[in-house]
TORKOL-4160 file (C-alpha; in steps of 0.2 Angstrom, whole numbers, padded with zeros to 4 digits, m for minus):
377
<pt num="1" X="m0041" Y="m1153" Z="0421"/>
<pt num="2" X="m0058" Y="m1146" Z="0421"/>
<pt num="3" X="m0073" Y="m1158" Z="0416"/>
<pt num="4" X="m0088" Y="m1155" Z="0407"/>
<pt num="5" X="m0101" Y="m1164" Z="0397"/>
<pt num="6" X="m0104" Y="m1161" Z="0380"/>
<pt num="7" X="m0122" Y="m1159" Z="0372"/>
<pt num="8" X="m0126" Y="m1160" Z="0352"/>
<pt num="9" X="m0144" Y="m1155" Z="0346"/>
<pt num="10" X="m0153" Y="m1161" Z="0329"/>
<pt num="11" X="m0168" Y="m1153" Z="0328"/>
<pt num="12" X="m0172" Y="m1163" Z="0311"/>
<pt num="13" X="m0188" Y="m1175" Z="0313"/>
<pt num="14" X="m0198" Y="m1186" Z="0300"/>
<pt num="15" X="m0213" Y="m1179" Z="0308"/>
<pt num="16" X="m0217" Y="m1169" Z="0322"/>
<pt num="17" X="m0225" Y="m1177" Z="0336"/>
<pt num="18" X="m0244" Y="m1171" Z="0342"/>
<pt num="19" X="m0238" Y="m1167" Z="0358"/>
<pt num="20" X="m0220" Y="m1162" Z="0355"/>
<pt num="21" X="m0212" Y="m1142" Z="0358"/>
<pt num="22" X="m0197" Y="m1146" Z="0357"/>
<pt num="23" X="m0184" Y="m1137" Z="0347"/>
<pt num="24" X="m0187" Y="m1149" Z="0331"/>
<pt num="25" X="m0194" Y="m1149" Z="0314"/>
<pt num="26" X="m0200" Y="m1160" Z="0301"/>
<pt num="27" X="m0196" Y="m1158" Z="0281"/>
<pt num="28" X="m0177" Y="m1150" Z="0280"/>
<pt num="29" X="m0169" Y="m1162" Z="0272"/>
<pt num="30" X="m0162" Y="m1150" Z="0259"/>
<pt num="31" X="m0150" Y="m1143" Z="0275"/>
<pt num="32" X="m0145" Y="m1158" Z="0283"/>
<pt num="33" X="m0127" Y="m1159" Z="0276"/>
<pt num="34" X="m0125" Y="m1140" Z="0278"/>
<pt num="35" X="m0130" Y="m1141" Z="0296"/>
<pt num="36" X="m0118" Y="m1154" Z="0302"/>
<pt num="37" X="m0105" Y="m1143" Z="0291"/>
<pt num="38" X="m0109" Y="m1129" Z="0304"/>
<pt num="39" X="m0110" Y="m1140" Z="0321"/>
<pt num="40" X="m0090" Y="m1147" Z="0316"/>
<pt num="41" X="m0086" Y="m1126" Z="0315"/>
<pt num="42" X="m0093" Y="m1124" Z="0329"/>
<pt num="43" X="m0084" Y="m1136" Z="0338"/>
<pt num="44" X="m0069" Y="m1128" Z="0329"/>
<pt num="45" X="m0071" Y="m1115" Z="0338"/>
<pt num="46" X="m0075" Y="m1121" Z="0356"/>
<pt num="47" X="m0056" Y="m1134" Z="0353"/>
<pt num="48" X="m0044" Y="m1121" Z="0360"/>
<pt num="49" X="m0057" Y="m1115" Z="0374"/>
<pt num="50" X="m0056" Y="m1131" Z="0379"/>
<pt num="51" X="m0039" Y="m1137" Z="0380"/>
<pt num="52" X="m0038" Y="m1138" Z="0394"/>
<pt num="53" X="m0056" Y="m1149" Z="0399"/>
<pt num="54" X="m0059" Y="m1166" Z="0397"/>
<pt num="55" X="m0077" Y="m1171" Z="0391"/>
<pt num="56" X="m0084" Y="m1182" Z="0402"/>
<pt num="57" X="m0101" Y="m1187" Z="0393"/>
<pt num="58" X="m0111" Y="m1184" Z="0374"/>
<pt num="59" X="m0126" Y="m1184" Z="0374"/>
<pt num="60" X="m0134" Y="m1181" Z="0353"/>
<pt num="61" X="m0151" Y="m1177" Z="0357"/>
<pt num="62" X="m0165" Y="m1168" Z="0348"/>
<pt num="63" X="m0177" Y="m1170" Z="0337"/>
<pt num="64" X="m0172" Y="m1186" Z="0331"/>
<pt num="65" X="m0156" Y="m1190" Z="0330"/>
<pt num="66" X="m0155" Y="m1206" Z="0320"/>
<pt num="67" X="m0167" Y="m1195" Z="0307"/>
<pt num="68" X="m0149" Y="m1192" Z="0300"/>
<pt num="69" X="m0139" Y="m1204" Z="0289"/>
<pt num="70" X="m0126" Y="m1215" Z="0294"/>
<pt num="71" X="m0113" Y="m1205" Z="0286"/>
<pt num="72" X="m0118" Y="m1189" Z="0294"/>
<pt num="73" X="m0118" Y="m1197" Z="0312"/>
<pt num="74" X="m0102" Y="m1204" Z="0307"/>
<pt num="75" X="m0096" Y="m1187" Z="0305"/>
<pt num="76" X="m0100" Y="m1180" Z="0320"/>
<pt num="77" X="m0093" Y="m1193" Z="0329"/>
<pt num="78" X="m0078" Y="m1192" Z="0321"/>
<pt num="79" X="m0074" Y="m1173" Z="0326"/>
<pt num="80" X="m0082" Y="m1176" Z="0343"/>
<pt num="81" X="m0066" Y="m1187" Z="0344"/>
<pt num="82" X="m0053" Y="m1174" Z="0334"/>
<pt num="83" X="m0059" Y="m1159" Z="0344"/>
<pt num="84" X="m0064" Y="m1163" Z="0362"/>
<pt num="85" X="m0051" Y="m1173" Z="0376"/>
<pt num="86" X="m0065" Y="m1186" Z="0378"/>
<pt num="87" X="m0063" Y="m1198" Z="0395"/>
<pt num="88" X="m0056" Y="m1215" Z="0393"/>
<pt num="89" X="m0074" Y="m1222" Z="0395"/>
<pt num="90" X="m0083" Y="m1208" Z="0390"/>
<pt num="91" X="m0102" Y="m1212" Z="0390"/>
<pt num="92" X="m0107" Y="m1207" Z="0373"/>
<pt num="93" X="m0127" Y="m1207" Z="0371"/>
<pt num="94" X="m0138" Y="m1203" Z="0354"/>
<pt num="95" X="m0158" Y="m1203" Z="0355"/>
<pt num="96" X="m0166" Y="m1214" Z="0342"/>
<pt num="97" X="m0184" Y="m1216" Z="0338"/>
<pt num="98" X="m0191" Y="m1233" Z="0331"/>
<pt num="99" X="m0193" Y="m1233" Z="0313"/>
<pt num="100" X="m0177" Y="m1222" Z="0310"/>
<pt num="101" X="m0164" Y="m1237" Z="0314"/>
<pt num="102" X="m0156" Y="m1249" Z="0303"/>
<pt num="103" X="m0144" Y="m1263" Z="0306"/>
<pt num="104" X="m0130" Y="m1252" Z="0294"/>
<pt num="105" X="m0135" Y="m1236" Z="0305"/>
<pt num="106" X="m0132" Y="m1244" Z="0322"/>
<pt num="107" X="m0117" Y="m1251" Z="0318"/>
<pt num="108" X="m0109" Y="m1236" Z="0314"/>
<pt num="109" X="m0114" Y="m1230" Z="0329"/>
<pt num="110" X="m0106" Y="m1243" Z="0337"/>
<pt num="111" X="m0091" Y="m1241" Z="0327"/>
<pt num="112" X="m0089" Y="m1224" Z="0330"/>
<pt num="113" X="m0089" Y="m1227" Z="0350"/>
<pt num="114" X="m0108" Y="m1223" Z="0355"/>
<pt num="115" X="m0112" Y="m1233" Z="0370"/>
<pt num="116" X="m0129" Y="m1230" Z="0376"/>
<pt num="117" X="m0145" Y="m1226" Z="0365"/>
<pt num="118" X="m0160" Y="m1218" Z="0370"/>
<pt num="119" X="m0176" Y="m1226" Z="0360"/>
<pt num="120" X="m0192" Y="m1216" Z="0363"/>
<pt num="121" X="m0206" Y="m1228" Z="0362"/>
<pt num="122" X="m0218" Y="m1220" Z="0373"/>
<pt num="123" X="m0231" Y="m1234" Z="0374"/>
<pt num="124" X="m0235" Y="m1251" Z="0370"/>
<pt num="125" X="m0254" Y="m1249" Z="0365"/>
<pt num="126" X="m0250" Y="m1244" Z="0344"/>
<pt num="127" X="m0270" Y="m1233" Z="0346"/>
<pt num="128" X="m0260" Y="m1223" Z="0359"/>
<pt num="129" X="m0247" Y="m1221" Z="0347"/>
<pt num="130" X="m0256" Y="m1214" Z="0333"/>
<pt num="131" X="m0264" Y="m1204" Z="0346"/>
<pt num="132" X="m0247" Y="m1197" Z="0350"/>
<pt num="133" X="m0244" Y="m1193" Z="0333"/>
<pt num="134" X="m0229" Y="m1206" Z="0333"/>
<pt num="135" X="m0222" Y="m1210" Z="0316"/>
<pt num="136" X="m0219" Y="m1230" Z="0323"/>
<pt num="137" X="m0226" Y="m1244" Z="0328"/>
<pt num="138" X="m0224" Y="m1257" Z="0344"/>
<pt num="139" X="m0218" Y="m1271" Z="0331"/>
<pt num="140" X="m0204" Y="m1257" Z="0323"/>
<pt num="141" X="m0200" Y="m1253" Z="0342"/>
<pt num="142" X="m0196" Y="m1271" Z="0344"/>
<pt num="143" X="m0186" Y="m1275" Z="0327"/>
<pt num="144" X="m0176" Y="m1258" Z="0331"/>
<pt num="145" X="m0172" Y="m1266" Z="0349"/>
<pt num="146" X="m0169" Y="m1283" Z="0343"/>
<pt num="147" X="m0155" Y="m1276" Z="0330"/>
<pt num="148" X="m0146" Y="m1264" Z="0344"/>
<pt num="149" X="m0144" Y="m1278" Z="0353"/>
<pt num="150" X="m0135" Y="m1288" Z="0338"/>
<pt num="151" X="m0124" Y="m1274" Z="0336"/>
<pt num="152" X="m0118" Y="m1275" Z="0354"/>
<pt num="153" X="m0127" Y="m1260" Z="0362"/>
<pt num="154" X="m0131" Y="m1265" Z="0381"/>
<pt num="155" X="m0135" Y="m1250" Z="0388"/>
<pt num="156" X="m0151" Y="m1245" Z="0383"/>
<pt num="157" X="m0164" Y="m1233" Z="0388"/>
<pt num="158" X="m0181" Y="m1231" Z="0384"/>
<pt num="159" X="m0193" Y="m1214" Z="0384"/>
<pt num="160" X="m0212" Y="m1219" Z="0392"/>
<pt num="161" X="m0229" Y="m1206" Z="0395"/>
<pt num="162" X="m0241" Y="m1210" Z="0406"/>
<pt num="163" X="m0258" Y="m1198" Z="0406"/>
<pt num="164" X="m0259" Y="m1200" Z="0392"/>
<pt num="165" X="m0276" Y="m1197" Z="0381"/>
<pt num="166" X="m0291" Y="m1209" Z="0385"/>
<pt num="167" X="m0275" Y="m1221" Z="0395"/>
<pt num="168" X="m0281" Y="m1232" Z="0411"/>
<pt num="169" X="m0268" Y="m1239" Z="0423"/>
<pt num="170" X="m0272" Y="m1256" Z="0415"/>
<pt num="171" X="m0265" Y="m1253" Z="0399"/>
<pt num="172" X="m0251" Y="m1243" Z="0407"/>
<pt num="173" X="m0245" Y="m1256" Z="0415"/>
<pt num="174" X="m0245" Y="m1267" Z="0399"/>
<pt num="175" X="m0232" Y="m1257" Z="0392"/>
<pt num="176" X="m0222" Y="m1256" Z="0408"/>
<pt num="177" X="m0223" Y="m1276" Z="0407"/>
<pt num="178" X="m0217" Y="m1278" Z="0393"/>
<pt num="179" X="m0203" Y="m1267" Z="0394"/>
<pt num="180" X="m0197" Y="m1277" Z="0408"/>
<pt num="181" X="m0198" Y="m1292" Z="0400"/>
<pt num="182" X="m0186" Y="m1285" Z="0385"/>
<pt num="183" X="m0175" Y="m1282" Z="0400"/>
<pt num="184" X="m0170" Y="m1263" Z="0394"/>
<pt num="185" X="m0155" Y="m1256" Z="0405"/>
<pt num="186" X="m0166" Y="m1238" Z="0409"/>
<pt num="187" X="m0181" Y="m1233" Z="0409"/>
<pt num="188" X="m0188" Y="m1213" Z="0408"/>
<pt num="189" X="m0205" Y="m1213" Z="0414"/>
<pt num="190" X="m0215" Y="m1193" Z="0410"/>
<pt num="191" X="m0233" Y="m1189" Z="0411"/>
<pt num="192" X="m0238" Y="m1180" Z="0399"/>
<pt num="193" X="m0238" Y="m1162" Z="0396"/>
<pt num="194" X="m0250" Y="m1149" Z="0386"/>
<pt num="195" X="m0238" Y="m1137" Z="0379"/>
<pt num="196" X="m0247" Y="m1121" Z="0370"/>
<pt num="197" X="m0242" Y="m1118" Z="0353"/>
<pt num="198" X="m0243" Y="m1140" Z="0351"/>
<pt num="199" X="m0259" Y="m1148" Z="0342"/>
<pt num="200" X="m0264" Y="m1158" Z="0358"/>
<pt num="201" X="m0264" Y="m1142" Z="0366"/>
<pt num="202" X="m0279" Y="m1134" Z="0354"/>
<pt num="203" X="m0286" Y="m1152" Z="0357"/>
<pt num="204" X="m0285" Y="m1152" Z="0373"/>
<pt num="205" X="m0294" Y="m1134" Z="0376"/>
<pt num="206" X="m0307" Y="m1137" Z="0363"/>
<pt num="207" X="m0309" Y="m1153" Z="0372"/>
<pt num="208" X="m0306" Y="m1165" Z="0360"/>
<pt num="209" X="m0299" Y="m1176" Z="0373"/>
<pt num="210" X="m0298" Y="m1177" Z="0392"/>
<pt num="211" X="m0283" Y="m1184" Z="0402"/>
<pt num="212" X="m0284" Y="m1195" Z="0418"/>
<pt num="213" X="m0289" Y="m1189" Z="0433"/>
<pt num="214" X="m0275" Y="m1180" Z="0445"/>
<pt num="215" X="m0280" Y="m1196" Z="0456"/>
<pt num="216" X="m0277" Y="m1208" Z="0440"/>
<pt num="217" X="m0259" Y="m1198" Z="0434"/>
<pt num="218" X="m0252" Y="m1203" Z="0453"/>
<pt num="219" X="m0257" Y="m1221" Z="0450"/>
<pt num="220" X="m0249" Y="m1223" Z="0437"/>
<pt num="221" X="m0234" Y="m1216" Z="0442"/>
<pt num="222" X="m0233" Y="m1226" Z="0457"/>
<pt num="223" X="m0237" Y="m1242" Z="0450"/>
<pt num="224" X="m0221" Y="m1236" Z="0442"/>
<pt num="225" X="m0210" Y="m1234" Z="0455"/>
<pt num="226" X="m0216" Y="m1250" Z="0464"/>
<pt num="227" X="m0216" Y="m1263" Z="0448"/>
<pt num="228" X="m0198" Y="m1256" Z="0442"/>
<pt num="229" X="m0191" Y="m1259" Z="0458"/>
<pt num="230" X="m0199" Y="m1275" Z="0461"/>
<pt num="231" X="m0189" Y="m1279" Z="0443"/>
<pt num="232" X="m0170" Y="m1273" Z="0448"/>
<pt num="233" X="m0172" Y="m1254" Z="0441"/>
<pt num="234" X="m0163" Y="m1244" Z="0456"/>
<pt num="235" X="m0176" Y="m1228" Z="0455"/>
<pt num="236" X="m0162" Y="m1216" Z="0457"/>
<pt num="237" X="m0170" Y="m1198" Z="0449"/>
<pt num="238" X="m0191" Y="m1193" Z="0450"/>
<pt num="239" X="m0193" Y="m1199" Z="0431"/>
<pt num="240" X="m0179" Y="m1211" Z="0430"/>
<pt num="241" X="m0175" Y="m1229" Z="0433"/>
<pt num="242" X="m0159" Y="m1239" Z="0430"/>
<pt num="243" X="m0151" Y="m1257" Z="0432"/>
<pt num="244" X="m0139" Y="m1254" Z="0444"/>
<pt num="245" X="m0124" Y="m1246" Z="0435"/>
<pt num="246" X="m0135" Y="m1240" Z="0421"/>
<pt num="247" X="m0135" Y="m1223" Z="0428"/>
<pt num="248" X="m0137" Y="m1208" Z="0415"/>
<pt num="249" X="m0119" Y="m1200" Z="0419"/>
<pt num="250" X="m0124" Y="m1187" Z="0407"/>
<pt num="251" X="m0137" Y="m1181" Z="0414"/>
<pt num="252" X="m0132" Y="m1182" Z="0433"/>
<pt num="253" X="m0121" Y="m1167" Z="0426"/>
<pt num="254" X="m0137" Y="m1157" Z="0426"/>
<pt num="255" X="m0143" Y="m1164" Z="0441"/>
<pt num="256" X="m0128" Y="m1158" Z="0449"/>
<pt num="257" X="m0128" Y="m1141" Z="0442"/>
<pt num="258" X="m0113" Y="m1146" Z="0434"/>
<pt num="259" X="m0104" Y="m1138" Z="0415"/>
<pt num="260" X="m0107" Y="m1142" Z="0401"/>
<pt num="261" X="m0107" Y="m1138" Z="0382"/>
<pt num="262" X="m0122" Y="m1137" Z="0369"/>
<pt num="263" X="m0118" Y="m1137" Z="0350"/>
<pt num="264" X="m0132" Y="m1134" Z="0338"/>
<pt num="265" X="m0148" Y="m1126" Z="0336"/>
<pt num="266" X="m0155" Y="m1120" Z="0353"/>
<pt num="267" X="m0144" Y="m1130" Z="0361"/>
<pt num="268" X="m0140" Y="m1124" Z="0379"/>
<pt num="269" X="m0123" Y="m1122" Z="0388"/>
<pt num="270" X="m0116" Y="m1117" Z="0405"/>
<pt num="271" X="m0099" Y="m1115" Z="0407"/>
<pt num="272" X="m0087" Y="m1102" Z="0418"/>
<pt num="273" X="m0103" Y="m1095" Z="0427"/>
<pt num="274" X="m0114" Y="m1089" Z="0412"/>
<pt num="275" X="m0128" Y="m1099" Z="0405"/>
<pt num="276" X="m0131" Y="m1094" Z="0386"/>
<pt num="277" X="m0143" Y="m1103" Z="0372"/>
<pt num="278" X="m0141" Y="m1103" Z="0353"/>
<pt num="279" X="m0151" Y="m1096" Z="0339"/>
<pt num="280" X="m0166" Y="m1111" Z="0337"/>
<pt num="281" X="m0172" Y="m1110" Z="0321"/>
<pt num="282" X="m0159" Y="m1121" Z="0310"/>
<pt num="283" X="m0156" Y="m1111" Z="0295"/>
<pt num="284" X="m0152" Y="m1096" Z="0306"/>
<pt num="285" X="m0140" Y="m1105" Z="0315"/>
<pt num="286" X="m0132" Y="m1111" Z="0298"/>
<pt num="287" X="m0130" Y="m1093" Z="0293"/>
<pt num="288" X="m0124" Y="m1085" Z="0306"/>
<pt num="289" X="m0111" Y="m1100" Z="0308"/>
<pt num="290" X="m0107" Y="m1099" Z="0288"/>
<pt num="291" X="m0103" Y="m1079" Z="0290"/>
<pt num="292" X="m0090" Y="m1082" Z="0306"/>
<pt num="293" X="m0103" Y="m1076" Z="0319"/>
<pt num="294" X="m0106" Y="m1086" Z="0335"/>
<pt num="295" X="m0124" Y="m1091" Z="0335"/>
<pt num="296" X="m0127" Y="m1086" Z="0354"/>
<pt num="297" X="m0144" Y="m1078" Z="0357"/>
<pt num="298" X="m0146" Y="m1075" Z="0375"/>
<pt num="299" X="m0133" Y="m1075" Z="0390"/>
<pt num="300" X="m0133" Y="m1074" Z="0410"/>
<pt num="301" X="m0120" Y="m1070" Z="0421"/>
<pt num="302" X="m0125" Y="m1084" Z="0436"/>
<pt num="303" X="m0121" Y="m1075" Z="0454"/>
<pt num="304" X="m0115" Y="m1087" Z="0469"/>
<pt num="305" X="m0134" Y="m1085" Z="0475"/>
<pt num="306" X="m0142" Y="m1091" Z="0458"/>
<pt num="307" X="m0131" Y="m1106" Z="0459"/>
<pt num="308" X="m0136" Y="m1110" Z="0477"/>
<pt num="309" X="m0153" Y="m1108" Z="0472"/>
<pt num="310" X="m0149" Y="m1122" Z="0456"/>
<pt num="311" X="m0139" Y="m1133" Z="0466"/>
<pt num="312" X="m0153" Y="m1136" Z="0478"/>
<pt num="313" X="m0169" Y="m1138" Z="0465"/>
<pt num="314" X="m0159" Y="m1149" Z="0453"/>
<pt num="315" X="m0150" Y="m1160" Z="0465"/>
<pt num="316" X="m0167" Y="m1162" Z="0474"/>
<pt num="317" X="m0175" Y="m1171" Z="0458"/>
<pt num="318" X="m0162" Y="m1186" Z="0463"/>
<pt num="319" X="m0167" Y="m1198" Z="0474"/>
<pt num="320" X="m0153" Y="m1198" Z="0485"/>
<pt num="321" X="m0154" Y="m1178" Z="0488"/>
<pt num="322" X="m0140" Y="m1165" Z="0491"/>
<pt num="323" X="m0128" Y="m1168" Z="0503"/>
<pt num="324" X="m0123" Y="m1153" Z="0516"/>
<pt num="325" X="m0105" Y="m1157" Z="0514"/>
<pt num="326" X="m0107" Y="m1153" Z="0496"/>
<pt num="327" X="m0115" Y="m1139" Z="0498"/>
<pt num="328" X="m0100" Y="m1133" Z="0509"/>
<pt num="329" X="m0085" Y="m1138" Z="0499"/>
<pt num="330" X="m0092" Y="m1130" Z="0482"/>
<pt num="331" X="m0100" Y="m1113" Z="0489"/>
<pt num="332" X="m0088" Y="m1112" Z="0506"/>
<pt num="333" X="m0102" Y="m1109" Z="0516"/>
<pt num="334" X="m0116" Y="m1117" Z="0527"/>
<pt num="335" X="m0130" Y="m1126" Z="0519"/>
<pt num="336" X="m0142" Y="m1122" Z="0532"/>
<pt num="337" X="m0134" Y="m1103" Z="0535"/>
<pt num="338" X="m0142" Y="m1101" Z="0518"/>
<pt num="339" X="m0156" Y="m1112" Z="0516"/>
<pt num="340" X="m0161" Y="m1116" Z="0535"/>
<pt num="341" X="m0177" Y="m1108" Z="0535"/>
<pt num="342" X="m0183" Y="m1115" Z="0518"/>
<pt num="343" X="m0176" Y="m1133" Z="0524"/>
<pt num="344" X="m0186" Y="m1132" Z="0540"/>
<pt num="345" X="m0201" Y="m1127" Z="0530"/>
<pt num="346" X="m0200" Y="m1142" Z="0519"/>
<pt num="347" X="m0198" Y="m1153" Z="0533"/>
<pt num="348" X="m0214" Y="m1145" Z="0542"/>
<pt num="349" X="m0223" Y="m1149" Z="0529"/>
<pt num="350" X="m0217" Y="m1167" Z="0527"/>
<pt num="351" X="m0210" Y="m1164" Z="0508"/>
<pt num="352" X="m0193" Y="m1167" Z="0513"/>
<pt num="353" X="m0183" Y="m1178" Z="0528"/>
<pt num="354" X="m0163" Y="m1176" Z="0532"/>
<pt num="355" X="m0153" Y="m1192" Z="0532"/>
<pt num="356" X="m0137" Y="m1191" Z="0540"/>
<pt num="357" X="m0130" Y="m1176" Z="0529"/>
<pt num="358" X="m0142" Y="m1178" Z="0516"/>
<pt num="359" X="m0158" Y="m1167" Z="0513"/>
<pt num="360" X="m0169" Y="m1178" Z="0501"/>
<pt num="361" X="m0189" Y="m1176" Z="0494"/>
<pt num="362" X="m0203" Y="m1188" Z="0505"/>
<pt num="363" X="m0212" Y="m1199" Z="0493"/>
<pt num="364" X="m0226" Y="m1186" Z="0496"/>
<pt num="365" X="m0213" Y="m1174" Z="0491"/>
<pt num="366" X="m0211" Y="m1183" Z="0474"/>
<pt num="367" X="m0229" Y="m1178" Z="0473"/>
<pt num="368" X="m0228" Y="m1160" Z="0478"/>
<pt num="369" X="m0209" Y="m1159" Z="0469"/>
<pt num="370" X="m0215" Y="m1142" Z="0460"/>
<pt num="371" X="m0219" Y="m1133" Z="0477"/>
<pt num="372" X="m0202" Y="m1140" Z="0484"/>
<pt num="373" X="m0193" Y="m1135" Z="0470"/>
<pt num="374" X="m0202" Y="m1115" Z="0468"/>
<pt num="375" X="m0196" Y="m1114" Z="0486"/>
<pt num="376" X="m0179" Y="m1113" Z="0482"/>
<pt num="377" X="m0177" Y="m1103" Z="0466"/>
């Protein structure tokens, strides 16, 4: 039997986020019953496709998930469950932002079989959050926590930036303290991104603001690394951190250039060697759905070569690298009659060390991941 993962997209949000370019938006309310009408046909349609796959993880991202009301999510987790073969333990994730959870919506979740949520807090410091343009505060952050944890959830992960606006390595290590100290499962540690088309992005080049120092951003991000693990968390991927056994399964499918299935607006998929997106905007996606039509918008045909290529960028943002035997048993051939040249450029150039049959990023390749990566694409 095949195996895939399985991604759902809300691109609904209370408010967009001053940094956010996401595939998300803020004031559609009037189509929120309409739109999850349209995700359960299209999982309509992919149920005979797949009959003979069994989904391995969910992962119902967005957007803001829990923006929905509990008899929505309800929903979707119901068909999730009438139209896929999900695993026995199947890890079942929705992201949640603080404010947007309530005792009756988490229990439904619970109910319905989510087992891991994803809360995006971002920072401690509430002036960083206004910065940010987040809808919540630090005290919503902890009474959202405080109920999951009531309702049973103990595998959570939370969502931090560093570099942000203004930010020193003093107050970023306030919020990794006290992240700690809640004892989360996961934690996702980004820097922050300028994205054209955001508002922090025509703040940014009317100089509004300025960002930390290139010298500043690596502080932060190795203070990271070093007080995580110090605390338990098993730095297993360049932005994430885990309790042992807290592992995102879901997104090790990525990282493995593995299949999978996205539902929704924008969502992405790649499944039997094409990579395809759906239509973004939502009501587009509802009428196209509404009228029979499949709401794909662009496809590719991945060649043997393209998913070498994949296999050796994605699998090197994990910590523990690709392994050559891997390599050979997927593709039938060689890792290093391929990549040799490339491989022993990297490792020239101190970015990246073989271990046994592993090829795996140097902690100055971590720095340098982007020139590691281009290498190989």
């Amino acid at each position: 039997m095949k195996k895939i993962g399985l991604y759902i997209h809300i691109p609904f949000c209370i408010k967009k986020c001053n940094y956010c370019d996401f595939n998300s938006y803020s004031n559609l309310d009037s189509i929120k019953e309409e739109y999850v009408k349209c995700l359960i046909k299209e999982m309509q349609y992919y149920n005979a496709l797949l009959d003979d796959t069994r989904v391995e993880t969910i992962y119902i991202g967005g957007g803001t998930p829990t923006c929905l009301n509990e008899d929505l999510l309800a929903v979707i987790m119901d068909n999730c469950v009438k139209f896929f073969k999900l695993r026995d333990d199947c890890e079942i994730s929705v992201e949640a932002n603080p404010g947007t959870l309530s005792q009756k919506k988490l229990k439904t979740l619970k109910d319905k079989g989510v087992n891991r949520l994803s809360i995006g807090l971002q920072s401690w410091n509430d002036d960083e959050l206004k910065i940010l343009g987040r809808i919540h505060t630090r005290e919503q952050f902890i009474e959202n926590l405080l109920l999951a944890r009531q309702e049973g959830f103990n595998n959570i992960n939370v969502d931090l930036m560093f570099s942000l606006p203004g930010q020193d390595l003093d107050v970023w290590l306030t919020t990794l303290d006290n992240i700690i100290k809640l004892g989360v499962e996961h934690v996702s540690c980004y820097g922050l991104k300028i994205e054209e088309g955001t508002p922090f992005y025509d703040d940014y080049i009317n100089k509004r603001f300025s960002l930390p120092e290139e010298e500043v951003d690596r502080e932060m991000y190795h203070a990271a690394i070093h007080l995580l693990q110090y605390n338990g968390y098993h730095h297993y991927e360049i932005s994430n951190f885990a309790k042992p056994g807290f592992e995102c399964r879901h997104n090790y499918i990525y990282w493995k250039a593995e299949e999978y299935i996205g539902l929704g607006a924008g969502a992405h998929s790649y499944w039997n060697s094409k990579r395809y997106c759906n239509t973004s905007y939502p009501q587009q996606y509802i009428d196209k759905i509404s009228k029979g039509i499949l709401p794909v918008e662009e496809e590719a045909f991945i060649n043997d070569k393209e998913k070498m290529s994949e296999f050796m960028f994605l699998g090197l943002r994990l910590m523990e690298g690709i392994n050559r035997r891997e390599f050979e048993q997927r593709f039938q051939l060689e890792l290093e009659s391929v990549f040799g040249n490339s491989l022993k450029k990297m490792q020239n150039l101190g970015l990246i060390e073989r271990k046994g049959d592993k090829y795996k990023l140097t902690s100055r390749g971590i720095d340098l991941s982007n020139i590691v990566f281009a290498e190989f694409v």
